[in-house]
C-alpha positions, 0 to 999 in steps of 0.5 A: 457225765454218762455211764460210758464216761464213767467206764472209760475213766475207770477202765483208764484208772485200773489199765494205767495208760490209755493204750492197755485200756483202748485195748481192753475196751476194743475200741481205739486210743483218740476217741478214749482220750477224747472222752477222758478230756470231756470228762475233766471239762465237765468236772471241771479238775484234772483227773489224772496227772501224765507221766510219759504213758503211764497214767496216776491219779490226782486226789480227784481222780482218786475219788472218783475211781473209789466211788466208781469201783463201788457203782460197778461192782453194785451195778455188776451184782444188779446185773447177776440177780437180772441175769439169774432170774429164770436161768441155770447157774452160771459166772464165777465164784471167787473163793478166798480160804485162809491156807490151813482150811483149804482141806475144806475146798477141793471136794466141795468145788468138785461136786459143784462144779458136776452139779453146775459146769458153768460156774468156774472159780478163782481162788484166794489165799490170805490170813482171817484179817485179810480175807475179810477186808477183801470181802468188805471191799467186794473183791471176793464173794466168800472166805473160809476163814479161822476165828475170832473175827468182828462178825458184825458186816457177815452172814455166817456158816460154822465149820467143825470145831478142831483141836490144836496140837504141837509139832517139834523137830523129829531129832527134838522129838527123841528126847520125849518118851510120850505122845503127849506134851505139856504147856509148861514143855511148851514154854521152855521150847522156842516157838514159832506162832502163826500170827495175822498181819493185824486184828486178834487171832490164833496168836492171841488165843494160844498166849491167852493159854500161857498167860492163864497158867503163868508161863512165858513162852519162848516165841523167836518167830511169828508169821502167817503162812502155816507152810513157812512155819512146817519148813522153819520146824523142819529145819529146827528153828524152833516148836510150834502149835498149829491146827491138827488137820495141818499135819494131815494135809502137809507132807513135810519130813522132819516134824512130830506131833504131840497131844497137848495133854493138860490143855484143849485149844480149839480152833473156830472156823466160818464161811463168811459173806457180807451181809448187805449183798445180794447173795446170788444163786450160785453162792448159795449152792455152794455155801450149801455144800458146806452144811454137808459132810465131805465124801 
């Protein structure tokens, strides 16, 4: 097996069928499917099982794919060191931010992007949990993300700490004189949490708060999409208790904020990077950007 092998087998496996991937490698459909049938000669198992065109691996195939995207991807960062080594920045950055920090992202991709016009950029959103698997599988090479996190696989830059504040429905609303609102209020409103698809997060710190004071709160509905949450208040489903930058950034008719006024729950946040990669030069400048205040 050599390294071309390797490519066409991998670009087969991530394509599904052997005409997408002749298309993206530029090269014929006959020669590929050769190579792929030498391959399995070689290795001595078959490697994908045919179904019509489509193209679905065997638990070897799978193997092999797993332990292949692993080589390229390190073999494609050994490259951008190489590649960087006397050379302007250059390539694509891909940016993974939990959706309530994205306040923190288009500034800063501005001045990057005036200083270093080579370099472009794809976006993903995703909750802490997910951003940070999509780190440790190498499919994004930074996340803005809210804490807590099991730091341990990541290099990390703090952000500014913030408060959390409640929002309820403007009709629920009248009904309160002040600015301000209780946890026990809290409790007796139906509440609705952001919360992760998995791991321990905002959720967890907010119940921690009621919990320490006794109270049972009212929760009807978690999720972990800050814009589902606002339109569920909105449309008064129920109260809920997010991060204050998200009223600033979010234009939603229909929602109030209050102060939590017996209680401070603060908000932790990170720009993240594993800590076994190589950490290229256009990374760097744009962590960078992150230690200095925005315009």
């Amino acid at each position: 097996m050599d390294m071309r092998q390797l490519r066409y087998f991998y670009t087969i496996a991530t394509e599904g069928q052997i005409t997408r991937a002749a298309k993206k490698l530029h090269m014929a459909q006959p020669p590929l499917s050769q190579s792929l049938k030498a391959l399995e000669e070689e290795i001595g198992v078959p490697l994908f099982e045919r179904n019509g065109k489509k193209m679905e691996l065997t638990d070897a195939g799978e193997v092999l794919y797993n332990k292949a995207d692993y080589f390229f991807k390190f073999f494609d960062e050994a490259l951008t060191e190489v590649k960087e080594t006397g050379e302007g920045l250059k390539g694509q950055l891909t940016v993974g931010c939990v959706k309530t920090l994205f306040s923190h992202i288009p500034q800063r991709i501005k001045s990057f992007r005036e200083k270093y016009p080579n370099v472009t950029f794809e976006l993903r959103e995703g909750d802490s949990y997910l951003l940070a698997e999509q780190l440790k599988n190498r499919n994004i090479d930074l996340a803005v993300v809210r804490l807590p996190l099991d730091m341990e696989p990541y290099s990390s830059l703090f952000l500014p700490e913030e408060k959390y504040v409640a929002i309820m429905p403007e009709q629920w609303a009248k009904s309160y004189q002040a600015e301000t609102i209780t946890m026990n209020e809290l409790a007796n409103l139906p509440l609705i949490l952001l919360r992760r698809i998995s791991g321990v997060g905002q959720y967890e710190l907010i119940m921690d708060k009621f919990e320490k004071r006794r109270l049972s709160p009212d929760i009807v509905t978690v999720c972990p999409d800050v814009d589902m949450i606002l339109e569920l208040v909105s449309a008064e489903v129920g109260a809920s208790i997010v991060p204050a930058s998200t009223l600033k950034k979010h234009s939603i008719n229909g929602i109030k904020g209050f102060a939590i006024e017996d209680e401070t729950i603060i908000s932790k946040s990170a720009i993240i990077w594993l800590k076994d990669r190589y950490l290229s030069k256009s990374k760097q400048r744009f962590i960078e950007l992150f230690e200095e205040p925005t315009r």
